[in-house]
Short mmCIF file of the C-alpha atoms (twelve columns), coordinates in Angstrom:
data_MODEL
# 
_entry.id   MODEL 
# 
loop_
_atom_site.group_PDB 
_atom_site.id 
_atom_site.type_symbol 
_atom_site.label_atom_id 
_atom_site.label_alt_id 
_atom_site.label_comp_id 
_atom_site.label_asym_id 
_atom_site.label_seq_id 
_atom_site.Cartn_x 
_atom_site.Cartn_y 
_atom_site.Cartn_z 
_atom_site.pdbx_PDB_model_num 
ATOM 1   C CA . UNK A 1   0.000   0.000  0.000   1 
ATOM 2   C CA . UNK A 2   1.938   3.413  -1.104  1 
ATOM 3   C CA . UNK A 3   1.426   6.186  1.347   1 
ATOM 4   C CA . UNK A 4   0.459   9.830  -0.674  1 
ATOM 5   C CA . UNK A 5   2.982   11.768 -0.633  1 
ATOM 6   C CA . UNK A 6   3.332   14.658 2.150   1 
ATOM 7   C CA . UNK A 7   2.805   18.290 1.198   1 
ATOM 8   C CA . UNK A 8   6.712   19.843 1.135   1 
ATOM 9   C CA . UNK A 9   5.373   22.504 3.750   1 
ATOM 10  C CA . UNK A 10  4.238   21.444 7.355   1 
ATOM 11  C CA . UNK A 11  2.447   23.963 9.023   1 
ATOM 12  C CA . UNK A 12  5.510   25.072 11.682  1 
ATOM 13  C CA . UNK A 13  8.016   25.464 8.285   1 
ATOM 14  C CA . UNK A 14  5.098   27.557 6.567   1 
ATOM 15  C CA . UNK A 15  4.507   29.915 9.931   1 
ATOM 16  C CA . UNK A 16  9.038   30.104 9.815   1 
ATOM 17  C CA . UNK A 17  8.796   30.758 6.119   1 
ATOM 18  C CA . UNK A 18  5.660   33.373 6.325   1 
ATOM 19  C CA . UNK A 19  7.760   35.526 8.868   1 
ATOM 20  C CA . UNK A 20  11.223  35.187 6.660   1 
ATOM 21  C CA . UNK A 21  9.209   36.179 3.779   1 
ATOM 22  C CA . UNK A 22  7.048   39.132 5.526   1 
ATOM 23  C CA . UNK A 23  10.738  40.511 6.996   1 
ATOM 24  C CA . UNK A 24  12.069  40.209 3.622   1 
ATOM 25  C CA . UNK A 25  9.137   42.249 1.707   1 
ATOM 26  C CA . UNK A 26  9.244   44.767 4.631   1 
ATOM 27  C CA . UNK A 27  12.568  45.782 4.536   1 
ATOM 28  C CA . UNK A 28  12.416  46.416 0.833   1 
ATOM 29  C CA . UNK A 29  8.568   48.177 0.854   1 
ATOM 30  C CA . UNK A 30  7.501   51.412 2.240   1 
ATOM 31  C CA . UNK A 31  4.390   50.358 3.312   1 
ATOM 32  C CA . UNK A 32  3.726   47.261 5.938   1 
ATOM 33  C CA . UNK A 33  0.252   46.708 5.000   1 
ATOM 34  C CA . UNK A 34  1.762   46.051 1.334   1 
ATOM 35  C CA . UNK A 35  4.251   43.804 2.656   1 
ATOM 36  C CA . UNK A 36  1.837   41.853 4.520   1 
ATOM 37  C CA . UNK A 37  -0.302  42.370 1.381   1 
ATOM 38  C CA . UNK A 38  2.368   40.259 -0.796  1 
ATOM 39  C CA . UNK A 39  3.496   37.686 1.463   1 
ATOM 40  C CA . UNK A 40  -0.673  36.593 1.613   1 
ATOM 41  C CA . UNK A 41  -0.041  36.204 -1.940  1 
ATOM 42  C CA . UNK A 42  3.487   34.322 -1.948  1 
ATOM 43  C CA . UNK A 43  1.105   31.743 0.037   1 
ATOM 44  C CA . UNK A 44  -1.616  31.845 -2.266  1 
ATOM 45  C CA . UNK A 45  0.039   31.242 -5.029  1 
ATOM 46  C CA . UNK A 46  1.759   28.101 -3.290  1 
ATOM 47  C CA . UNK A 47  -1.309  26.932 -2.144  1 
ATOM 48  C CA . UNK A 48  -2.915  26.897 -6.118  1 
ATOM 49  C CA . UNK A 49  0.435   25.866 -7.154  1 
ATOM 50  C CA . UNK A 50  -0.120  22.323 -8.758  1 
ATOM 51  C CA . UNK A 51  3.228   21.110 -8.888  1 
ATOM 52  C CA . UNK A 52  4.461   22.091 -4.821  1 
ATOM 53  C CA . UNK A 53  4.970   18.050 -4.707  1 
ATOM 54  C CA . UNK A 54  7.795   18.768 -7.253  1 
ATOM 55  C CA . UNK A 55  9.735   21.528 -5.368  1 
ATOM 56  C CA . UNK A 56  12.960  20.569 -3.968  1 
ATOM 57  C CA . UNK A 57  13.324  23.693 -2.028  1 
ATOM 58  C CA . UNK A 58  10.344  24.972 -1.062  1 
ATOM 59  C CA . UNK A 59  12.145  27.913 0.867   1 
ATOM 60  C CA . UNK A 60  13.715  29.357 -2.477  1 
ATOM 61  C CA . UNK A 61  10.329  28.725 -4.070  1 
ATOM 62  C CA . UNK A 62  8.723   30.947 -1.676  1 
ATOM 63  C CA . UNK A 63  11.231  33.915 -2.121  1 
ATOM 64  C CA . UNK A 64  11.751  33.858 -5.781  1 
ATOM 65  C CA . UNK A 65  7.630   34.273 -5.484  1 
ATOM 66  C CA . UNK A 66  7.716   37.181 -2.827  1 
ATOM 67  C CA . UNK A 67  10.560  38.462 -5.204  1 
ATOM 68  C CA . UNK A 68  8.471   38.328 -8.533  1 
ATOM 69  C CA . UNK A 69  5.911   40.024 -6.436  1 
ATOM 70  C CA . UNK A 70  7.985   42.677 -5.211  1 
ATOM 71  C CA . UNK A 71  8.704   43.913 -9.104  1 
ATOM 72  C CA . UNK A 72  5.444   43.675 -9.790  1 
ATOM 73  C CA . UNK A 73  4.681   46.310 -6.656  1 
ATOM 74  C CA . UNK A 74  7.680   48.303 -7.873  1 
ATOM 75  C CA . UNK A 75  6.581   48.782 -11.259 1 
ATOM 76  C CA . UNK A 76  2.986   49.190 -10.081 1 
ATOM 77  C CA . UNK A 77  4.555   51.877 -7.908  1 
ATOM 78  C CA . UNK A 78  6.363   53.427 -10.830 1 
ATOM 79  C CA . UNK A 79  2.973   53.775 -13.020 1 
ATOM 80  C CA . UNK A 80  1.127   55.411 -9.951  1 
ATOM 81  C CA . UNK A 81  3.846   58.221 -9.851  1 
ATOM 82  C CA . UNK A 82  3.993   58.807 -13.697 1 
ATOM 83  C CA . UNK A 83  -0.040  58.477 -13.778 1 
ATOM 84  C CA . UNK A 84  0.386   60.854 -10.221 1 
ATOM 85  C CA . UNK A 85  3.138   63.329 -12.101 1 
ATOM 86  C CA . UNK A 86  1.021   63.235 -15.791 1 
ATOM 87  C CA . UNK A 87  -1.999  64.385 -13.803 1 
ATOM 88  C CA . UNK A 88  -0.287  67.010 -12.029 1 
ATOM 89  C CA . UNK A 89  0.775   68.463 -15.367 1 
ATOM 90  C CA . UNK A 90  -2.549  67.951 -16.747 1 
ATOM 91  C CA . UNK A 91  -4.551  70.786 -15.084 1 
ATOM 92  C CA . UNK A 92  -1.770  73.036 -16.582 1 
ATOM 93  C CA . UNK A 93  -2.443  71.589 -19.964 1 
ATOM 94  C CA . UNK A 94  -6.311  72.426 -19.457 1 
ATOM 95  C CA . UNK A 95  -6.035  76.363 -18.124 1 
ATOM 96  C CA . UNK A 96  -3.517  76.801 -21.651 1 
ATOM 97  C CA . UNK A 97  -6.242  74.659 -23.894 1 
ATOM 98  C CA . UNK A 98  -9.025  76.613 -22.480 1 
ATOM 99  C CA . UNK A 99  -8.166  79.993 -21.681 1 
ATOM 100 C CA . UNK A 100 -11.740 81.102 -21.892 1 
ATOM 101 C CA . UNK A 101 -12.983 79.337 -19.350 1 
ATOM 102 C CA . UNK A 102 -10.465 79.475 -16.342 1 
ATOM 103 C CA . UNK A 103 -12.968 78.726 -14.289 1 
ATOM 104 C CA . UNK A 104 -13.689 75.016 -15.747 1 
ATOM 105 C CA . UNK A 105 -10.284 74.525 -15.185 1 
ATOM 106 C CA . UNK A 106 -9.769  75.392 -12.222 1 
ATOM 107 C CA . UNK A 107 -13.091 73.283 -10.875 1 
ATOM 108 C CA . UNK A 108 -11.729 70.127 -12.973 1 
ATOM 109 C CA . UNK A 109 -8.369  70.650 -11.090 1 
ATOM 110 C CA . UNK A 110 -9.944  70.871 -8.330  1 
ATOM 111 C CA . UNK A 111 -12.216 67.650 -8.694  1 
ATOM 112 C CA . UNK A 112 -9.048  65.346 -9.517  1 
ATOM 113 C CA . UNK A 113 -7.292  66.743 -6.380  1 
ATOM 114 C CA . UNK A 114 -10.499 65.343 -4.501  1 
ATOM 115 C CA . UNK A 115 -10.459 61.902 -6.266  1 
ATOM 116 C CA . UNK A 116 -7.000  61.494 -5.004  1 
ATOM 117 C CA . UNK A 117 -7.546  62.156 -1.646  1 
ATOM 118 C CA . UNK A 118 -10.642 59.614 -2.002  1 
ATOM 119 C CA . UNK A 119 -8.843  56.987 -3.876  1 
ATOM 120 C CA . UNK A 120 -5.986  57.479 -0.579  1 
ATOM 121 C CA . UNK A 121 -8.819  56.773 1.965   1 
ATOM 122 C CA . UNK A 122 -9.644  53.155 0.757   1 
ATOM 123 C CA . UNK A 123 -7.383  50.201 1.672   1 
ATOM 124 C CA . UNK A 124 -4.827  49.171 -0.757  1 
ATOM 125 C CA . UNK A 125 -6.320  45.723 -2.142  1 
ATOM 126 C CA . UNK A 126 -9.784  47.675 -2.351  1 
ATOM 127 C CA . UNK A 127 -7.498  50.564 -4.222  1 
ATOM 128 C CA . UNK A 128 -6.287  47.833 -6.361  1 
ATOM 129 C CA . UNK A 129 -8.868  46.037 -7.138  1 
ATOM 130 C CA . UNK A 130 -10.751 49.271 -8.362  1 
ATOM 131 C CA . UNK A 131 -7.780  51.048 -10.283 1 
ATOM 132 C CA . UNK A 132 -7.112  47.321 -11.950 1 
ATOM 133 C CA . UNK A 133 -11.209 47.557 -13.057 1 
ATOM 134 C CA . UNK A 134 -11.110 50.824 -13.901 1 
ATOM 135 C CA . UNK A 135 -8.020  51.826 -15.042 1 
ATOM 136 C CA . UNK A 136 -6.150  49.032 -16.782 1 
ATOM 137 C CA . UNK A 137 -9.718  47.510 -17.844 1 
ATOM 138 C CA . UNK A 138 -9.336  43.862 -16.648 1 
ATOM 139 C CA . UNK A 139 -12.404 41.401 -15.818 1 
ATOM 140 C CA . UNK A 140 -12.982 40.867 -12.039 1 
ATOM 141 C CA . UNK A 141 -11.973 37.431 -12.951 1 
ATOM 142 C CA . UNK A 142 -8.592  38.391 -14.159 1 
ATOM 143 C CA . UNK A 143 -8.138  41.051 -11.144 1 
ATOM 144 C CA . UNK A 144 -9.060  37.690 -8.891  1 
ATOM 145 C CA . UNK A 145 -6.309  35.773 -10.330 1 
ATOM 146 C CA . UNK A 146 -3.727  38.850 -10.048 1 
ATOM 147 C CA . UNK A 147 -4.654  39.411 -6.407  1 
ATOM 148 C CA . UNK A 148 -5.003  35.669 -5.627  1 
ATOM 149 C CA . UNK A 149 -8.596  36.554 -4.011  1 
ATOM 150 C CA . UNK A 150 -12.237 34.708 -5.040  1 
ATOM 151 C CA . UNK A 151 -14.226 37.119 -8.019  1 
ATOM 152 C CA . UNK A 152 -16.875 37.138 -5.066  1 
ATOM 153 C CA . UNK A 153 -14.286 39.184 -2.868  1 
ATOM 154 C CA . UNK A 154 -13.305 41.674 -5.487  1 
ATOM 155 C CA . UNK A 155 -16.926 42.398 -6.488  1 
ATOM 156 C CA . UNK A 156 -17.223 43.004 -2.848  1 
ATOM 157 C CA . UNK A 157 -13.731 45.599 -2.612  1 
ATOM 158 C CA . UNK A 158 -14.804 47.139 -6.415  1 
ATOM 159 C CA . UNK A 159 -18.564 47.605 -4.860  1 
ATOM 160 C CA . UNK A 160 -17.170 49.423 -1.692  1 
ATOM 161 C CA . UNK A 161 -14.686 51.029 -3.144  1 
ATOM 162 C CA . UNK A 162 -17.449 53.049 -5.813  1 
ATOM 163 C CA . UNK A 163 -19.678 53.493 -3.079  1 
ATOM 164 C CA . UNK A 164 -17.340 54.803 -0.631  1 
ATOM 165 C CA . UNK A 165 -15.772 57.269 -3.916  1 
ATOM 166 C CA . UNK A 166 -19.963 58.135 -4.693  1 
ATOM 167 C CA . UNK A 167 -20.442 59.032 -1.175  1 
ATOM 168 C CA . UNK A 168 -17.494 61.199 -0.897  1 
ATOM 169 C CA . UNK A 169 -17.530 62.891 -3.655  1 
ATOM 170 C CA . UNK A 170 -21.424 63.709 -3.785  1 
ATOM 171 C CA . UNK A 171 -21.687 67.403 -3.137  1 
ATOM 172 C CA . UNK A 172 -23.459 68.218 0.416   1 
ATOM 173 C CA . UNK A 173 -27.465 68.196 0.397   1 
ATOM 174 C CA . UNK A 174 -27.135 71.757 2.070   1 
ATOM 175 C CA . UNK A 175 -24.655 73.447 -0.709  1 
ATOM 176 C CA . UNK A 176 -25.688 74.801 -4.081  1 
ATOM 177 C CA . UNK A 177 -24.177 73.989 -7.622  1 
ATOM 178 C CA . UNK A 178 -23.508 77.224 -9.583  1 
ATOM 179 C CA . UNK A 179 -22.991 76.766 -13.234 1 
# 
């Protein structure tokens, strides 16, 4: 009678790998949620990985993973600043291209200040999951497989994530429009 063979990971190596990996991602992140953020989905990605009886070294799996990850944040990173410094230029664009109407300008420049600050209040995987929908146009089923989350849970952080941007940027009951 053959015995299946064991999973390469016992649960006491995974909890000594998780905290290697989460020390390694912090020290080379700026942000702790993010770090904690990416070594979730070093383990997720094991965990659908169909071959883990194959790995030899499950250890140097794990961290050329969190490192694969960590270029992906970096260049994620590096889009968000040009997108960031394009948009900062853009309002500058808009007051030369409209010079008659300074004041439409100066509202629109206005109104993207106030969707950054909105898009800063959410957390980062519901910021993600709603700039990867939005912005870069992917299914919820493809955003699912980036983030290594269920479709169900990003419907859930796109859903909050619009209704938490509708809320905030509704103007007040109490103040009037002028046109």
């Amino acid at each position: 009678m053959s015995r299946p063979k064991p999973d390469p990971l016992s649960a006491d190596a995974c909890r000594g790998f998780y905290a290697d990996i989460l020390h390694f991602l912090r020290k080379r992140t700026d942000n702790a949620s993010d770090a904690a953020d990416m070594t979730q989905d070093v383990f997720t990605q094991w965990l659908d990985y169909r071959d883990r009886a194959k790995v030899e070294q499950p250890r140097a799996f794990l961290f050329q993973m969190a490192r694969n990850l960590l270029r992906d944040h970096w260049r994620k990173q590096q889009v968000r600043r040009s997108v960031h410094a394009d948009s900062a230029d853009a309002p500058t664009e808009a007051v030369t291209d409209e010079q008659n109407e300074p004041m439409a300008a100066a509202l629109r420049i206005q109104r993207l200040e106030q969707l950054k600050e909105v898009l800063a209040e959410l957390s980062p995987r519901r910021r993600e999951a709603l700039m990867l929908h939005r912005f870069e146009g992917l299914s919820q089923a493809q955003i699912a497989t980036r983030m290594g989350i269920s479709t169900s849970m990003v419907e859930k952080h796109i859903a909050f994530a619009l209704l938490h941007c509708k809320r905030r940027l509704q103007p007040d009951p109490g103040t009037e429009q002028s046109q």
